[in-house]
VOGU-3710 file (C-alpha; in Angstrom, 3 decimals, decimal comma):
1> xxxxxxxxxx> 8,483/-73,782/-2,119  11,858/-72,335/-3,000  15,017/-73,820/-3,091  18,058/-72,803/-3,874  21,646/-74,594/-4,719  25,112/-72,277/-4,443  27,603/-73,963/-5,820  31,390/-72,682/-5,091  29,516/-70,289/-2,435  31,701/-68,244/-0,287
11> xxxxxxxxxx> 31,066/-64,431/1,060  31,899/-61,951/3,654  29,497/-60,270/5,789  31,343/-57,327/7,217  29,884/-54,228/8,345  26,375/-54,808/6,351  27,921/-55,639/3,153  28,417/-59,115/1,448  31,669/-59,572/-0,205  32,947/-62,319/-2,854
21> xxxxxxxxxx> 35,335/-64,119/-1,257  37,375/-67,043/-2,864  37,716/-67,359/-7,133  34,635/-66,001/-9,197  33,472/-70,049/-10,118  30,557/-69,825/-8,338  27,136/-70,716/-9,902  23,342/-71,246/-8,445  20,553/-73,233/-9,425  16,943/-72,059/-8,050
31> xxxxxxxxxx> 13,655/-74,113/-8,014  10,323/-72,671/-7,677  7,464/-75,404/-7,101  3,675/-74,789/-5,955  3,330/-71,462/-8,270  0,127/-69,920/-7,993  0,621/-67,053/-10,185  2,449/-66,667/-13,374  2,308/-63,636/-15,349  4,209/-62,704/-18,820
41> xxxxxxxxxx> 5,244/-59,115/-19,874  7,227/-57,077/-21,654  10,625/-56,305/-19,882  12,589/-53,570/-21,694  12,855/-52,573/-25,443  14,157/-56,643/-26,521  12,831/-59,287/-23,871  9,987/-60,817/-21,928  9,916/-60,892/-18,441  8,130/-64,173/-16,912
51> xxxxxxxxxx> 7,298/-63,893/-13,270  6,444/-67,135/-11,106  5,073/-66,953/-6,964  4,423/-69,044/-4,425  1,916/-68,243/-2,171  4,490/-68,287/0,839  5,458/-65,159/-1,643  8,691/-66,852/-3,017  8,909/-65,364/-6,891  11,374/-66,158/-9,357
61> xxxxxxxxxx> 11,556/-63,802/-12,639  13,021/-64,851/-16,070  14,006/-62,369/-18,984  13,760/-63,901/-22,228  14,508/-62,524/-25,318  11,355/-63,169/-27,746  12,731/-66,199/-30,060  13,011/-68,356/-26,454  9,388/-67,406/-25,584  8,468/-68,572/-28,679
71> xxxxxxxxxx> 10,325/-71,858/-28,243  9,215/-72,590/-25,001  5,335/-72,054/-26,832  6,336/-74,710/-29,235  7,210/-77,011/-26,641  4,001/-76,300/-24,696  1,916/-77,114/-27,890  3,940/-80,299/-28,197  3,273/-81,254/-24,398  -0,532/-80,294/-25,168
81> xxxxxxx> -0,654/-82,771/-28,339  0,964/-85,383/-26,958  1,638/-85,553/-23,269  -1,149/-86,979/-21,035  0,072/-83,863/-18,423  -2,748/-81,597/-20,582  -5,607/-84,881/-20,376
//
């Protein structure tokens, strides 16, 4: 399941195009839930490219440059040593 939040969200359709409309403050949150496939891989020269789907097909891809990946490793560690999510 996707879902998605626009915030500030305004555009034009004309003619087959979208078009901002309104002041550029606009910002988006999106939620992916039920993955079923997550992958890791090298995206570019400099980052890491972490792709998440659904299996309605919904997939949501995150570049990272590598001293984030490596945080969010810690953290997993951490949730493996101490959260009963991993029992």
């Amino acid at each position: 399941m996707l879902t998605l939040q626009l915030d500030e969200f305004m555009v034009e359709l004309k003619e087959g195009s979208l078009k901002n409309v309104g002041p550029t403050n606009k910002s988006g949150t999106a939620k992916l839930f039920d993955v079923e496939s997550a992958e890791a891989r090298e995206f570019g020269d400099k980052r890491v490219k972490l792709v998440f789907e659904d299996d309605e097909g919904n997939e949501v891809q995150v570049a990272l440059f590598p001293e984030d990946v490596r945080s969010i490793a810690r953290d997993i560690e951490a949730l493996e040593d101490d959260s009963p999510v991993f029992e």
